[in-house]
N, CA, C and O atoms as CSV, one atom per row, in Angstrom:
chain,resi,resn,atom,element,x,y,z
A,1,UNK,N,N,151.332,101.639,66.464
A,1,UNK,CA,C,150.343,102.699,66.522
A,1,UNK,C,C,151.041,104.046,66.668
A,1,UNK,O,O,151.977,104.120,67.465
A,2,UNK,N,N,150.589,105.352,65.816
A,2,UNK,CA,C,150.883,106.457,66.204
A,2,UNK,C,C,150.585,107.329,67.230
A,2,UNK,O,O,149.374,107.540,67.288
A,3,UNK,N,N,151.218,107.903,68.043
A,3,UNK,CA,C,150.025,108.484,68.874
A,3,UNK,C,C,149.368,110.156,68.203
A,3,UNK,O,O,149.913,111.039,67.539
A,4,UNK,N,N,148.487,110.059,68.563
A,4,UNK,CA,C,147.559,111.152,68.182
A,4,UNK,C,C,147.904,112.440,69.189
A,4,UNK,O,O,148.461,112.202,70.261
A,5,UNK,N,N,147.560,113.812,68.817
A,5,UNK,CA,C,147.851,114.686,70.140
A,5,UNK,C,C,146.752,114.330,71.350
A,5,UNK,O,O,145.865,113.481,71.436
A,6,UNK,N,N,147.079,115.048,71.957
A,6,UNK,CA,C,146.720,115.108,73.653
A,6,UNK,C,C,145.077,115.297,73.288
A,6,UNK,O,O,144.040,114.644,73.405
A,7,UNK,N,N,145.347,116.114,72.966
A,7,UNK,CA,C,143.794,116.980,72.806
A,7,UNK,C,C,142.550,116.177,72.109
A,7,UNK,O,O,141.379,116.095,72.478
A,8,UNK,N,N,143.385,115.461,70.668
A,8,UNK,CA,C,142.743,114.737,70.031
A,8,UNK,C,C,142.065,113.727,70.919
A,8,UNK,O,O,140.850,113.609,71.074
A,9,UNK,N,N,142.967,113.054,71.450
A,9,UNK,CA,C,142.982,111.614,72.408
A,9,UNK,C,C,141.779,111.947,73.327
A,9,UNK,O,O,140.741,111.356,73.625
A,10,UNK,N,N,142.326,113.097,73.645
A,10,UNK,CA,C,141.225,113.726,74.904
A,10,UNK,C,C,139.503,113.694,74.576
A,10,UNK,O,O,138.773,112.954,75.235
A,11,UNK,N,N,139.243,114.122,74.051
A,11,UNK,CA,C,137.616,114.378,72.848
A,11,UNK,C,C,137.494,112.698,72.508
A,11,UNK,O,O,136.482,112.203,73.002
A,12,UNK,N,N,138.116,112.014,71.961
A,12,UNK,CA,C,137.854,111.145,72.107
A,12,UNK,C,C,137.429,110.231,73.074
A,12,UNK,O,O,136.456,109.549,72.751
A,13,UNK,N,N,137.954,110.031,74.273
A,13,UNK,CA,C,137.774,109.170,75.193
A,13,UNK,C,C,136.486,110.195,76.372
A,13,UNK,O,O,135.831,109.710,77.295
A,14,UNK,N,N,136.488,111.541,75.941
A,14,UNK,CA,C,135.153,112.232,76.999
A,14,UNK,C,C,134.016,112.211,76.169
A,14,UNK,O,O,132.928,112.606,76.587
A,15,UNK,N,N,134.201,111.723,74.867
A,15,UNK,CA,C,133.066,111.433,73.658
A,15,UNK,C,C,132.609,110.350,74.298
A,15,UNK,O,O,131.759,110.542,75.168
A,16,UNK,N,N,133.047,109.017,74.030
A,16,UNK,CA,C,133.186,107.681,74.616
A,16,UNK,C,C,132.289,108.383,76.037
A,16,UNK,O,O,131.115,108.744,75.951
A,17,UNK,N,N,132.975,108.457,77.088
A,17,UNK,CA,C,132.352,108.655,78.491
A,17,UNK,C,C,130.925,109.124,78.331
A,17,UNK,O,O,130.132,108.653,79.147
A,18,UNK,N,N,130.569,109.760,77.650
A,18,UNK,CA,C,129.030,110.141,77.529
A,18,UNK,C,C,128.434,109.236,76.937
A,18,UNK,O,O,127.205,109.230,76.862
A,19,UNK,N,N,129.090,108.432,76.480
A,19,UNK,CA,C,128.290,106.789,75.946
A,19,UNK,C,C,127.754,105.764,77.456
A,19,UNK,O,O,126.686,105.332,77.888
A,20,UNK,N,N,129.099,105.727,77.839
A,20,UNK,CA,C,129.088,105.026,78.968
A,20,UNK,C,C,130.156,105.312,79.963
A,20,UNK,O,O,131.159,105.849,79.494
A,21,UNK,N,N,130.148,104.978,81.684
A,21,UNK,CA,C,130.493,105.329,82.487
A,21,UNK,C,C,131.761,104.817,82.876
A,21,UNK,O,O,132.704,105.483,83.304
A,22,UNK,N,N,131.717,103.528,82.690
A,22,UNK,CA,C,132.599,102.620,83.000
A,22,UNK,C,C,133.505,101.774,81.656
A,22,UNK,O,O,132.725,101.261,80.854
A,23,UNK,N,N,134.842,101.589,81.352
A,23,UNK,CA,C,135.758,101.247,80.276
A,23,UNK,C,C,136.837,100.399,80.721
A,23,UNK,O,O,137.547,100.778,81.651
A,24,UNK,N,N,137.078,99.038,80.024
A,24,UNK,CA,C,137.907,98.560,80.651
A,24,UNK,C,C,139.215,99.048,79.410
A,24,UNK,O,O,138.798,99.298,78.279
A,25,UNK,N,N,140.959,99.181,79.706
A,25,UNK,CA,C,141.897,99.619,78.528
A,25,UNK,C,C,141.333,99.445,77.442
A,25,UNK,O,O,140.830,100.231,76.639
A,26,UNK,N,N,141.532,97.528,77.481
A,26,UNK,CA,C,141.178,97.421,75.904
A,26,UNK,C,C,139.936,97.881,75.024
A,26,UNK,O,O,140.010,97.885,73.796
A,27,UNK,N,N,138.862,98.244,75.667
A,27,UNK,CA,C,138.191,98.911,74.919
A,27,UNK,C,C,138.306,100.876,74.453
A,27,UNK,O,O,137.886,101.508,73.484
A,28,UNK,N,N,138.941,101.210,75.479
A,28,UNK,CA,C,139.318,102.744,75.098
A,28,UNK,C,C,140.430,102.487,73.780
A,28,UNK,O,O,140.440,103.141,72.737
A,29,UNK,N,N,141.465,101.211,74.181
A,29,UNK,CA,C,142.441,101.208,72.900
A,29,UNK,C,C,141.933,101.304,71.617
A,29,UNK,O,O,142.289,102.057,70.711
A,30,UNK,N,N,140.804,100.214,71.640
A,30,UNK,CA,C,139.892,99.794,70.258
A,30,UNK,C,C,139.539,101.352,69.860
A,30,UNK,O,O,140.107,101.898,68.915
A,31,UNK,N,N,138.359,102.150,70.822
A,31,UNK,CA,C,137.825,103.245,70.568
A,31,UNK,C,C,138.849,104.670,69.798
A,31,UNK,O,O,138.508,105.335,68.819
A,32,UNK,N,N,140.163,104.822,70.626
A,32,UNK,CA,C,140.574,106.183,70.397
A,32,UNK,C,C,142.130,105.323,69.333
A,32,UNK,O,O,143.095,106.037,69.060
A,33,UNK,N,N,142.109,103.961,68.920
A,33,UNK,CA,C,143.572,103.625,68.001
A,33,UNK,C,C,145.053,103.897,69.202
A,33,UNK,O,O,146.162,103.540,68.806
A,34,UNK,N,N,144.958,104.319,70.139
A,34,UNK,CA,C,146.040,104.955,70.660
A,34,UNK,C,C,146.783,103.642,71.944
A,34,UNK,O,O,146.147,102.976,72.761
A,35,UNK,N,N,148.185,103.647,71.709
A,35,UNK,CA,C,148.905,103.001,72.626
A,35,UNK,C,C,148.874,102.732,73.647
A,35,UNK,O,O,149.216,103.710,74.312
A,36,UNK,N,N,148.455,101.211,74.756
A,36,UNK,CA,C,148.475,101.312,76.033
A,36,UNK,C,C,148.927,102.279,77.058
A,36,UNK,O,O,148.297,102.974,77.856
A,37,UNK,N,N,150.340,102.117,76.792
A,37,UNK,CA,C,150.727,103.083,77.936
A,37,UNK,C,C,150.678,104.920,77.715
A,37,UNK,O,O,150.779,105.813,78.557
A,38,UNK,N,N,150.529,104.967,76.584
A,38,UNK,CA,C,150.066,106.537,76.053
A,38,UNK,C,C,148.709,106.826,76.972
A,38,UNK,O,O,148.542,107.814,77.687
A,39,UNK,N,N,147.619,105.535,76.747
A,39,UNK,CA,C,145.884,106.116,76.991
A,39,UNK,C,C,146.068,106.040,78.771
A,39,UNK,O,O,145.436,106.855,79.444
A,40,UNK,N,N,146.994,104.986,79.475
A,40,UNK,CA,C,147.171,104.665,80.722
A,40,UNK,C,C,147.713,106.467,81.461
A,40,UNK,O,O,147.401,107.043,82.503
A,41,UNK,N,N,148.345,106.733,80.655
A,41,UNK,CA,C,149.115,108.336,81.115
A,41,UNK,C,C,148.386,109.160,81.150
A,41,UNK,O,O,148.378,109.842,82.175
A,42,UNK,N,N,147.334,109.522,79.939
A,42,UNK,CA,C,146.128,110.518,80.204
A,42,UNK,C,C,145.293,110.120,80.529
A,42,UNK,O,O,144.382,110.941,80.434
A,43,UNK,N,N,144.753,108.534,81.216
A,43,UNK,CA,C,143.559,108.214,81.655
A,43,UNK,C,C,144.114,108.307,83.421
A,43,UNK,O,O,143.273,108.568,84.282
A,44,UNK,N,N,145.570,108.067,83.803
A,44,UNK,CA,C,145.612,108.829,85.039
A,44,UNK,C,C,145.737,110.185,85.423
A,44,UNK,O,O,146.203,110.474,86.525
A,45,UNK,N,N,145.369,111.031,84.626
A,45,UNK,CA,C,145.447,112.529,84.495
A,45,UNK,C,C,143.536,112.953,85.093
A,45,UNK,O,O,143.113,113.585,86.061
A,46,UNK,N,N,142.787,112.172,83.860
A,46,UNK,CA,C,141.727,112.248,83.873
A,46,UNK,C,C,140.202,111.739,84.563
A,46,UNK,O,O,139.084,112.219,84.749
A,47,UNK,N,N,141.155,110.065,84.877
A,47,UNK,CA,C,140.388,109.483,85.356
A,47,UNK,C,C,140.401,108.568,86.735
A,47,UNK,O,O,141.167,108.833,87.661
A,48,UNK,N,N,139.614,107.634,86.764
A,48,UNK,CA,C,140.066,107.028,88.306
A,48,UNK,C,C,140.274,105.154,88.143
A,48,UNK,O,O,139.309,104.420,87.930
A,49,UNK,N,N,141.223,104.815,88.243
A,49,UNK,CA,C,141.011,102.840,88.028
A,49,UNK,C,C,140.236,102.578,89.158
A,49,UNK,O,O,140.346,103.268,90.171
A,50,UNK,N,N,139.199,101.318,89.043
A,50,UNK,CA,C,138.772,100.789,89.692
A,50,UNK,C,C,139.365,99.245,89.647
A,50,UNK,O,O,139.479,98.505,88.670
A,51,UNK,N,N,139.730,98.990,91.135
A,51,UNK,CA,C,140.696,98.266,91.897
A,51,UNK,C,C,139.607,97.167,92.103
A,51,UNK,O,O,140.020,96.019,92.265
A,52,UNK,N,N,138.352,97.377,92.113
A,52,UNK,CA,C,137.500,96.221,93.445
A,52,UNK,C,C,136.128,96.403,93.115
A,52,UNK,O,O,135.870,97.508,92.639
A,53,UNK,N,N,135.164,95.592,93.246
A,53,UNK,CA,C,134.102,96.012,93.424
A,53,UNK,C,C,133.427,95.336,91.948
A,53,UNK,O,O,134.038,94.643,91.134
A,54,UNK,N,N,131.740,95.842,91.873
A,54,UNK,CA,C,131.804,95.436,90.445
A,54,UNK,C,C,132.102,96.239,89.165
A,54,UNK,O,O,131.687,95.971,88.038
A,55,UNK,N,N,132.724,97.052,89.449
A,55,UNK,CA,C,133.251,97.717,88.265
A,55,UNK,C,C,134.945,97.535,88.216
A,55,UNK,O,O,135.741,98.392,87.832
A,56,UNK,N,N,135.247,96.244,88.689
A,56,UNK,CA,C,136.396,95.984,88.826
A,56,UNK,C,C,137.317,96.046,87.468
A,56,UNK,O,O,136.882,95.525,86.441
A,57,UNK,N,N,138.733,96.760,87.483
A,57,UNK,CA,C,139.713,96.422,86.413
A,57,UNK,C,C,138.912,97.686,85.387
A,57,UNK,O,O,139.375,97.750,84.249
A,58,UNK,N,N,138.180,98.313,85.598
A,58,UNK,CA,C,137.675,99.065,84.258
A,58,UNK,C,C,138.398,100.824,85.064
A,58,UNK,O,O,139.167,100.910,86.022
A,59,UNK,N,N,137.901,101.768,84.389
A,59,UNK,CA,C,138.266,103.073,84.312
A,59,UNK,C,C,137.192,103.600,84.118
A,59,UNK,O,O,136.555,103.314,83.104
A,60,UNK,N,N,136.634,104.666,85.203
A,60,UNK,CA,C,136.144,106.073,84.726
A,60,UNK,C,C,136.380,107.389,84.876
A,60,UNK,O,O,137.324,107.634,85.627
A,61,UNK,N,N,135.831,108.313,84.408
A,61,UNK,CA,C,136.214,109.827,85.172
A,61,UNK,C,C,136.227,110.421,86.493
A,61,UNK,O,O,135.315,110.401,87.319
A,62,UNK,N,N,137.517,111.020,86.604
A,62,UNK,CA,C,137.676,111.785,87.725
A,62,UNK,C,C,135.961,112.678,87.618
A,62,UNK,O,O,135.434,112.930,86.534
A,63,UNK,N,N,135.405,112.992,88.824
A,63,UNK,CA,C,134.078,113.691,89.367
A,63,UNK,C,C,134.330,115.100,88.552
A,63,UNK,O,O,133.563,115.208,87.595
A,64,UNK,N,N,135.224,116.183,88.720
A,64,UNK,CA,C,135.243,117.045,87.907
A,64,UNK,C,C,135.282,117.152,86.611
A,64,UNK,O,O,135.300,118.245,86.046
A,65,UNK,N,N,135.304,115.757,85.861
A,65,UNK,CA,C,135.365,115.133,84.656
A,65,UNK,C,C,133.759,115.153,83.966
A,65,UNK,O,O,133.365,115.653,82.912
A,66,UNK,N,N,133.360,114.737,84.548
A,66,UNK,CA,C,131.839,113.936,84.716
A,66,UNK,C,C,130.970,114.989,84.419
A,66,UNK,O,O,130.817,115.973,85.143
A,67,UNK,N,N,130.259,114.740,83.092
A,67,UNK,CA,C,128.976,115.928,83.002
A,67,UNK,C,C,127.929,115.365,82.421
A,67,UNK,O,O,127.343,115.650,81.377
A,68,UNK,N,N,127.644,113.983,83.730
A,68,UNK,CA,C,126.271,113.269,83.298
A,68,UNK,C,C,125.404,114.107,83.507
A,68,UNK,O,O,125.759,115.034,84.235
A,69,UNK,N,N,123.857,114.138,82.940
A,69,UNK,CA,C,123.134,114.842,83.606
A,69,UNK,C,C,122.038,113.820,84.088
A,69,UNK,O,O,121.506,112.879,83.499
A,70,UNK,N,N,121.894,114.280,85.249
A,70,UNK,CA,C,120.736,113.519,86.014
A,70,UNK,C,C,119.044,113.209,85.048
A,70,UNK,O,O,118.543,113.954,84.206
A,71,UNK,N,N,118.656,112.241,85.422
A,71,UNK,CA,C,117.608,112.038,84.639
A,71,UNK,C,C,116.465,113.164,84.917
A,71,UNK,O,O,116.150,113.551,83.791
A,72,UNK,N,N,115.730,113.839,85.833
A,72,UNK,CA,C,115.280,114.496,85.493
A,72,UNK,C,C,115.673,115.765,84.901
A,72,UNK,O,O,114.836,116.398,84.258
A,73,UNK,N,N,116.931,116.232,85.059
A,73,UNK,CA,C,117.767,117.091,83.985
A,73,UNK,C,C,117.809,117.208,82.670
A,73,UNK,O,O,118.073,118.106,81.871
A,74,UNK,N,N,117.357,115.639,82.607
A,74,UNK,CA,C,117.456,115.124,81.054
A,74,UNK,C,C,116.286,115.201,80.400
A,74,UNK,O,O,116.348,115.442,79.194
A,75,UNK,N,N,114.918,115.012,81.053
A,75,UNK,CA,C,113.777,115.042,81.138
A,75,UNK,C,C,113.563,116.364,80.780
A,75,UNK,O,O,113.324,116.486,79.579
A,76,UNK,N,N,113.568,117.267,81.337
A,76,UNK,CA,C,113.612,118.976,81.981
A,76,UNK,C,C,113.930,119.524,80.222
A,76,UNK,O,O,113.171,120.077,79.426
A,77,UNK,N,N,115.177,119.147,80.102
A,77,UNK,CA,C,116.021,119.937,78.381
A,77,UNK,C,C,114.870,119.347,77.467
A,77,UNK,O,O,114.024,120.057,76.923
A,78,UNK,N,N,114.944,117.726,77.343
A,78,UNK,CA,C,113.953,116.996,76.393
A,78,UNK,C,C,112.773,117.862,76.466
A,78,UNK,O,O,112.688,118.514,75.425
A,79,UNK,N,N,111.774,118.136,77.343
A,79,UNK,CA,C,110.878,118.812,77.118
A,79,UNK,C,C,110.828,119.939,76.708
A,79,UNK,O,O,109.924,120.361,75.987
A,80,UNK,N,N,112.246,120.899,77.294
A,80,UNK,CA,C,112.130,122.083,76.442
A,80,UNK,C,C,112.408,122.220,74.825
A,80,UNK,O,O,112.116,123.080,73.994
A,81,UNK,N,N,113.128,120.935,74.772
A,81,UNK,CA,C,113.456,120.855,73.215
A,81,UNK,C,C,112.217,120.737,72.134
A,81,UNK,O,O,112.168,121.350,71.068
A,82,UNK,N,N,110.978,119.587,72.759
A,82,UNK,CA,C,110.067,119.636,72.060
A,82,UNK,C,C,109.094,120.768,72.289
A,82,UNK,O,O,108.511,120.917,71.215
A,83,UNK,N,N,108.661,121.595,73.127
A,83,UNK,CA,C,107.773,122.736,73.286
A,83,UNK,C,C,108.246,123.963,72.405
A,83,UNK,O,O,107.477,124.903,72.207
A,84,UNK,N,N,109.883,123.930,71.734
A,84,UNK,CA,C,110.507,125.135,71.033
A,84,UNK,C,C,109.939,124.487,69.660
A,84,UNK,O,O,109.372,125.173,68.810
A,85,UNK,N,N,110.140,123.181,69.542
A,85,UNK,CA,C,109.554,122.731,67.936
A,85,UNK,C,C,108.809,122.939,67.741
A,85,UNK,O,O,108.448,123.219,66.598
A,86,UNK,N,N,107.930,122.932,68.981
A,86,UNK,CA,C,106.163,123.022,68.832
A,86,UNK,C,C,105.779,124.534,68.206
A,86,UNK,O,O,105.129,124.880,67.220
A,87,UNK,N,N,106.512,125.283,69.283
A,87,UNK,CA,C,106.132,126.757,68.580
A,87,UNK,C,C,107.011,127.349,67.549
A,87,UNK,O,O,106.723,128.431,67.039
């Protein structure tokens, strides 16, 4: 595998995160083409391993990472989106 730049890699795997929260390697490998220990180097830059628990063995974002928006947040935009169509 080649590796891709930083940046590239990057957009990729915070694309991914807005899909879903939680990633175990082999699926970020599948997603962004890029080398274990390449995605392992910027996913400890970016993100946090989970050791325990039930999100065990997977990876997500460091909190300053993270730009879920809460469901009524989500609710809140959705509605403004359809009331601008409306008028």
């Amino acid at each position: 595998m080649v590796r891709a730049e930083r940046q590239v890699v990057l957009d990729m795997l915070f694309s991914a995160f807005e899909r879903h929260q939680y990633y175990n390697i082999k699926d970020l490998v599948d997603i962004t083409k890029q080398p274990v220990t390449y995605l392992k180097e910027i996913m400890r830059k970016i993100g946090v391993y989970n050791t325990k628990g039930a999100h065990k063995s997977t990876w997500e974002l460091k909190p300053e990472y993270r730009h879920y928006q809460s469901a009524k947040e989500e609710e809140a935009q959705t509605t403004k989106s359809q009331e601008t169509l409306q008028t």
